[in-house]
N, C-alpha and C positions, 0 to 999 in steps of 0.2 A: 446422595449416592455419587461417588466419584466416576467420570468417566471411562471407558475402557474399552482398548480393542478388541472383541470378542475373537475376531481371525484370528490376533498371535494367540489369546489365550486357549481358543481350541485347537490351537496348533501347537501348543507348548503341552498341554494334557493329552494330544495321542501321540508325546513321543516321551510320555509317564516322568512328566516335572510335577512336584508337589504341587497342591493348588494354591494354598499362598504363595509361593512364589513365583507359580505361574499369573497369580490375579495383580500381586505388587507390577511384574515383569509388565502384562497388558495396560495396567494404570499408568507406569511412567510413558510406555509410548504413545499412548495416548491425551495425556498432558503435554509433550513435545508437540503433536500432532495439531493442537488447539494453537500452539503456541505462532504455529507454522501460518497455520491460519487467518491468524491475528494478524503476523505481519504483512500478509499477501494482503488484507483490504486497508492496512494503513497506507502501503505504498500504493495499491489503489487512490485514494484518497488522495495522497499527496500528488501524484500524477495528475489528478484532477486540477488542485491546485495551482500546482505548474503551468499548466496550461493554459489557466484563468491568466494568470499574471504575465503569460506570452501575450494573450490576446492585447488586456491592459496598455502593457507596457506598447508595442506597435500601435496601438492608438494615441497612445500620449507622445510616440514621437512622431507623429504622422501630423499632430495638432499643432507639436512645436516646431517642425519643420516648415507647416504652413503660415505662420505668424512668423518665422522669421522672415519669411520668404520675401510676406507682406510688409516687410519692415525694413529690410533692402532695397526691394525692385522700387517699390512703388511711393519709398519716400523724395522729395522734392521735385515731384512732380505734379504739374496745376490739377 
């Protein structure tokens, strides 16, 4: 059974739209609706992501800042 908005299609039936074309009408916005949905937890996701690879990255240059530091200051000295 395909999904569907029941609000618009009870609301397309009391204002006497035919019921197929009230139930297609409900189905496609409801199909957009999923759609919507979809995208909202992918960019969740990838936000998640992002953020992984902020943390990442500030550590790896934090690690190479420190080794160069080490590799300046503190060479040719006893």
């Amino acid at each position: 059974m395909p999904l569907i908005s029941y609000e618009l299609y009870d609301a397309l039936l009391s204002v006497h739209v035919e019921e197929d074309k009230a139930r297609k009408a409900a189905e496609a916005v409801a199909v957009f609706e999923n759609r919507f949905a979809e995208i909202r937890a992918n960019l969740a996701s990838m936000k998640t992501s992002v953020l992984w690879l902020q943390v990442f990255l500030g550590l790896n240059l934090t690690v190479s800042f420190l080794i160069l530091g080490k590799l300046f200051v503190f060479t040719g000295k006893p």
